[in-house]
Legacy VTK file of the C-alpha trace (Angstrom):
# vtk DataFile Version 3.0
C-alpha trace
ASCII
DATASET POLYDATA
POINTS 71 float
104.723 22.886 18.968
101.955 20.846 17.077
103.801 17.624 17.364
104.514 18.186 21.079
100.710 18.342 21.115
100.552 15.052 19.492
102.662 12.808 21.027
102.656 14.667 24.669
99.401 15.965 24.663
96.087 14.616 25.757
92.916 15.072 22.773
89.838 16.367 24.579
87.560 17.859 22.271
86.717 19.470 19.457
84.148 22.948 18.711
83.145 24.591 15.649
83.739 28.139 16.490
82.880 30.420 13.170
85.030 29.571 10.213
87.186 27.025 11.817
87.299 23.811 13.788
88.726 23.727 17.432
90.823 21.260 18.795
91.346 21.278 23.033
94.580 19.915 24.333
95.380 19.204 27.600
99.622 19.188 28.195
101.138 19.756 31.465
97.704 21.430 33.501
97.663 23.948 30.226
95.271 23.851 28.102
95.546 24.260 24.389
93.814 25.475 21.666
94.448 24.382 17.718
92.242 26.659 15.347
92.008 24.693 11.858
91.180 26.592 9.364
89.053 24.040 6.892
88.998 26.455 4.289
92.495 27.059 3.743
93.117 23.036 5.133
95.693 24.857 7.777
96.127 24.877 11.359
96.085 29.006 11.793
97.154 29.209 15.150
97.776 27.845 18.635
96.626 29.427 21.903
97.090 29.017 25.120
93.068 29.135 26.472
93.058 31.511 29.443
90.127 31.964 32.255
88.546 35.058 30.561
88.174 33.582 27.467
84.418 33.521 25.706
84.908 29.830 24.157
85.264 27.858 27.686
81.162 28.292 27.955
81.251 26.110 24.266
83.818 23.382 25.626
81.655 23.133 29.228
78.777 22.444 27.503
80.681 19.175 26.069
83.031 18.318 28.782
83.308 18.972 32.725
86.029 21.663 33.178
88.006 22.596 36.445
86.669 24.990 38.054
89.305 27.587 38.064
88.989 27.741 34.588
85.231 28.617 34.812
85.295 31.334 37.537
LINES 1 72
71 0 1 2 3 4 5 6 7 8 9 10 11 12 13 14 15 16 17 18 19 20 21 22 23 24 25 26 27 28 29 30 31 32 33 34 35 36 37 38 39 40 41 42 43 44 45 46 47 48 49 50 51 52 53 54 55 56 57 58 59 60 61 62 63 64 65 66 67 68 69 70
């Protein structure tokens, strides 16, 4: 998954959200979370970031989002 990501994915930015860092992909109209631990130097998981979700307020203050994603 991580090196689709890589060489498929598009890099749009990066949050500090409590203990880790945040990376936002954007592959095929999804958009994609990374959660790096720094701590433990490990990637912990990979999300898929959905509508409802609390972070999108962090990543619009950076970067212009669609709007479907903010409603």
């Amino acid at each position: 998954m991580i090196q689709t990501l890589y060489s498929e994915g598009t890099f749009i930015v990066s949050i500090r959200y409590y203990g880790y860092k945040i990376n936002l992909y954007l592959i095929s109209n999804f958009y994609i979370e990374v959660f790096y631990n720094h701590k433990l130097d490990k990637i912990e998981r990979i999300e898929l970031l959905k509508r409802n979700n609390k972070r999108i307020k962090f990543y619009a203050d950076q970067i212009s989002l669609p709007a479907n994603l903010l409603e």
